[in-house]
N, C-alpha and C positions, 0 to 999 in steps of 0.2 A: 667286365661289367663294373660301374661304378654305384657307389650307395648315393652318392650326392643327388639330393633334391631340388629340380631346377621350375622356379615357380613360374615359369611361363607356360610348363610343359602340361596340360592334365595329366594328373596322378593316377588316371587310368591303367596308363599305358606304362608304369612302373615299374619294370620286373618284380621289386621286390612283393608287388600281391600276389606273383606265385605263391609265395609260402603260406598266402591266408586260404588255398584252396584245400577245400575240408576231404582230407588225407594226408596231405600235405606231410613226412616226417621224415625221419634219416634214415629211414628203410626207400621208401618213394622218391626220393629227391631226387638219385642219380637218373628214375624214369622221365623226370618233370624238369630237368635242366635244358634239355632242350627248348622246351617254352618258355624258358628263363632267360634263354639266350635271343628268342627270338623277338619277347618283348624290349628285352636291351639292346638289339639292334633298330628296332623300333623310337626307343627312349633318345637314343643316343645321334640316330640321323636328325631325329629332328631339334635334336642340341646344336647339331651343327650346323643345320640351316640357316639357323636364327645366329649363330657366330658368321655365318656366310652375310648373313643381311646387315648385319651390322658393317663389316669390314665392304661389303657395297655401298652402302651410305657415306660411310668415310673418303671414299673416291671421288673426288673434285674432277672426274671429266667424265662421270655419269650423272646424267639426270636420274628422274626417278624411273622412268618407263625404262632405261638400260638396267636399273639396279634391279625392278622385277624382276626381266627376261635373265640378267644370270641370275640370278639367284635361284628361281624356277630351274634353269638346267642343271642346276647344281640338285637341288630337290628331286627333279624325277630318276636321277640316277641312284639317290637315295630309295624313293620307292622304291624303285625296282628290285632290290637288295630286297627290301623289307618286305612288300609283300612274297616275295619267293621264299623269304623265310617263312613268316607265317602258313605258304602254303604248303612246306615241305611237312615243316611240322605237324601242321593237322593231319597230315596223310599219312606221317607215321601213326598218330596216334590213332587215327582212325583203324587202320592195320593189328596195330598191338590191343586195342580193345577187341577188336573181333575175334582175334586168337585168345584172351582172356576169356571172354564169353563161353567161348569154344570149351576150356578147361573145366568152367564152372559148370556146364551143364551137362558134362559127359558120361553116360551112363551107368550108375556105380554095379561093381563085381561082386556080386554071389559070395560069402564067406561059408555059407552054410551048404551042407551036405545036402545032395537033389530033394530025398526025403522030406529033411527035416524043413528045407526051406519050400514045399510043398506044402509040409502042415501051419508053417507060420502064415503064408498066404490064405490059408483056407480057416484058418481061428480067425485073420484079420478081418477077410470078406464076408462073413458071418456075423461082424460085429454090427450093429447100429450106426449112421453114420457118424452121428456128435461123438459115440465113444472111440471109432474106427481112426478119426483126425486126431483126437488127445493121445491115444496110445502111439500113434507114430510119432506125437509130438514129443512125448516121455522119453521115445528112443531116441529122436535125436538131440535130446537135452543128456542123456546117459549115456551117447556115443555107441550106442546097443549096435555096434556094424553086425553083427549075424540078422536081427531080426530087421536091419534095413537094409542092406543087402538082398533079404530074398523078396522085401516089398518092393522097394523102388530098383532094385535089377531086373527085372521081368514085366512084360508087358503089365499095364494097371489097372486093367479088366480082371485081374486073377486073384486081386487082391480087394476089388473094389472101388479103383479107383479110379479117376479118368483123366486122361493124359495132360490137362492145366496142373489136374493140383499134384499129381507127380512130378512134374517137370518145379512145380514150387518146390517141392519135400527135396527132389535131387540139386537144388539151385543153394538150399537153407545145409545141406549133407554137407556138400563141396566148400562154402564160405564158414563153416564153422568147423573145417577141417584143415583149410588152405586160407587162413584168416590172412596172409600174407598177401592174397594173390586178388581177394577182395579189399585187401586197401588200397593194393597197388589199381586195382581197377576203377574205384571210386576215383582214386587221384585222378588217373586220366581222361576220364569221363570229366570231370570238373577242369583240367587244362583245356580241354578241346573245346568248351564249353566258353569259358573267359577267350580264347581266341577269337570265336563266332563273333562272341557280345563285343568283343571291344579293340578287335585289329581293324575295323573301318574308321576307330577315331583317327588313325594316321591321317587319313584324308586331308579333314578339318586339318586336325595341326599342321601340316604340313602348309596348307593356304594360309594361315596366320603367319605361321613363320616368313614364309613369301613376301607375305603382305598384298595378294592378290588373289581372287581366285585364276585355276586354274584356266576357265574361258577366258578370262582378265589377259592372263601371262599368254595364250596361243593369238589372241588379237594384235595384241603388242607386237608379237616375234612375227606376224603373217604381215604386219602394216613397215616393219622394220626389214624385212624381207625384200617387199615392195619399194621402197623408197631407196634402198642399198642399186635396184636395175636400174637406175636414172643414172648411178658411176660406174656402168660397165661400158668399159670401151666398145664399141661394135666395126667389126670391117667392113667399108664401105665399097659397096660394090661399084666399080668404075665403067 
């Protein structure tokens, strides 16, 4: 990949605004290269296109309608690269957050004794609800894993609670336990995210670089098609 800034290109499509994706850091990065790579394939076909149209221009035995049509076949072979990157990519990421998700919200384990964690559910469910949410919130600011453990390990009816805001308390357990695995998670979520938003710019650039659009370039090659059958020899049947 290259850092060079090529001002014909929108800066969209950039690699280097991977790194402004908010997680983005030298723990994340090895997960988010991939989309690094795919916008600088992105970046970088369509550098060359525009090197292809120029070096078409340059050719004193094309007019302009032959410097479209290659240069266009030159371009869609770029597409094709480039969106199959973009789509590989999203898919891994799509994958890898679903198993992250998966991490974060999986059921935390009991540290406390059947009893004891018996009676922590049963002080809890008897509390009031406003003070029932603070005291759980104490314990997960204090890392209390016994007394969260026997609240949010067990169904949350036992404790008072119902299975939304459980599913928050085990969600808030896991990422302030596994801070690692929620940045890694934001980063991705935020790659997959800039892909959506901004691999359709290829399109557009791509017609610019051309210098047609793409119905432009298939009229052209359909009417140069056509006109090519007039020099085909035919056998004449005798």
């Amino acid at each position: 990949m290259t850092d060079n800034v090529d001002h014909r290109i929108t800066p969209s499509l950039h690699p280097e605004n991977v790194k402004s994706i908010d997680g983005f850091d030298e723990q994340t990065a090895p997960y988010l290269a991939p989309t690094m790579t795919a916008f600088s394939t992105a970046y970088e076909g369509v550098r060359a296109v525009l090197a292809a149209k120029e070096a078409a221009a340059a050719n004193p035995t094309w007019n302009e309608a032959q410097q479209i049509i290659h240069t266009d076949d030159f371009a869609q072979k770029h597409l094709a690269r480039i969106t199959k990157s973009f789509d590989v990519t999203r898919s891994n990421l799509d994958k890898a957050i679903v198993a992250l998700e998966q991490q974060l919200t999986t059921p935390i384990e009991s540290k406390a004794a059947a009893s004891i964690a018996g009676e922590i559910r049963a002080f809890v469910r008897d509390m009031p609800t406003e003070k029932r949410h603070a005291f759980i919130q104490q314990a997960l600011d204090a890392a209390d894993h016994v007394t969260l453990g026997a609240v949010l390990g067990s169904p949350p009816y036992l404790s008072g609670l119902d299975a939304n805001f459980q599913a928050v308390y085990v969600r808030h357990y896991h990422e302030r336990n596994s801070p690692e695995l929620a940045q890694r998670l934001k980063a991705m979520k935020g790659a997959k995210q800039m892909i959506e938003e901004r691999a359709g710019l290829v399109f557009e650039s791509m017609a610019r670089a051309v210098g047609a659009p793409p119905h432009k370039a298939a009229a052209l090659r359909k009417a140069k098609t056509a006109a090519e059958q007039a020099f085909v020899l035919k056998d004449i049947c005798q």
